[in-house]
C-alpha positions, 0 to 999 in steps of 0.5 A, spaced: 481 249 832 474 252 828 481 254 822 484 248 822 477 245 820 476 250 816 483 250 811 482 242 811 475 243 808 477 248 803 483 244 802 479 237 801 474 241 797 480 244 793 482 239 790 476 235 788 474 241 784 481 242 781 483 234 779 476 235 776 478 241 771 485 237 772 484 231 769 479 235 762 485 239 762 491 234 761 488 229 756 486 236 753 494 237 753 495 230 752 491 230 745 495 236 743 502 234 744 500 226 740 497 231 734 504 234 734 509 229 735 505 225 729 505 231 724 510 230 719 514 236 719 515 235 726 517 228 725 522 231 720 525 236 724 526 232 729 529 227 725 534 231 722 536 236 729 538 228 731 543 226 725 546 233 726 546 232 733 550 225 732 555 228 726 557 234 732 559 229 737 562 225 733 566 231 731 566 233 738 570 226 740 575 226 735 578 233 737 577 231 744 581 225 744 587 228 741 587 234 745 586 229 751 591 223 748 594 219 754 591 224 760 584 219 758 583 212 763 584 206 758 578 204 758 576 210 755 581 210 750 581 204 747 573 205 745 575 211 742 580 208 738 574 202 736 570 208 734 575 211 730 577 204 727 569 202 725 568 211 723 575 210 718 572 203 716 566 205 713 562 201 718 554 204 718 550 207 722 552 209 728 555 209 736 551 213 739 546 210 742 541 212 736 535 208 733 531 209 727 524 210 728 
């Protein structure tokens, strides 16, 4: 009994002492990661990253739709033929669930 006191006071008194130091040093982390998602070059890079990730899928679904052809359910298939129609239409923007923020 005398050790289970124990562990549970040194438990209790463990994490008192560690959400202290825990919570400076989230806000310290917390604080550095606001400073580098607001810096420009980060912005830009991220941005850019996000416009090649969206031109490689929609390379990516076009040679996948012709390799798949009619093995694909039809629901499937008539998104990829309504995406097709609006790409070679010259609809802007996108499909891809993306915004531009």
């Amino acid at each position: 009994m005398r050790y289970k006191l124990t562990f549970v006071v040194g438990l209790a008194l463990g994490y008192v002492l560690g959400t202290r130091a825990g919570r400076e040093r989230y806000e310290q982390l917390k604080k550095s990661a606001r400073q580098v998602a607001q810096n420009p070059a980060v912005r830009n890079t991220a941005e850019t990253a996000a416009q090649q990730g969206r031109v490689y899928a929609g390379k990516a679904i076009h040679s996948v739709s012709e390799k798949v052809g009619d093995r694909m359910p039809d629901s499937v298939a008539s998104r990829v033929r309504s995406l097709r129609e609006r790409n070679t239409n010259g609809a802007a923007g996108d499909d891809w669930g993306t915004s531009n923020t």
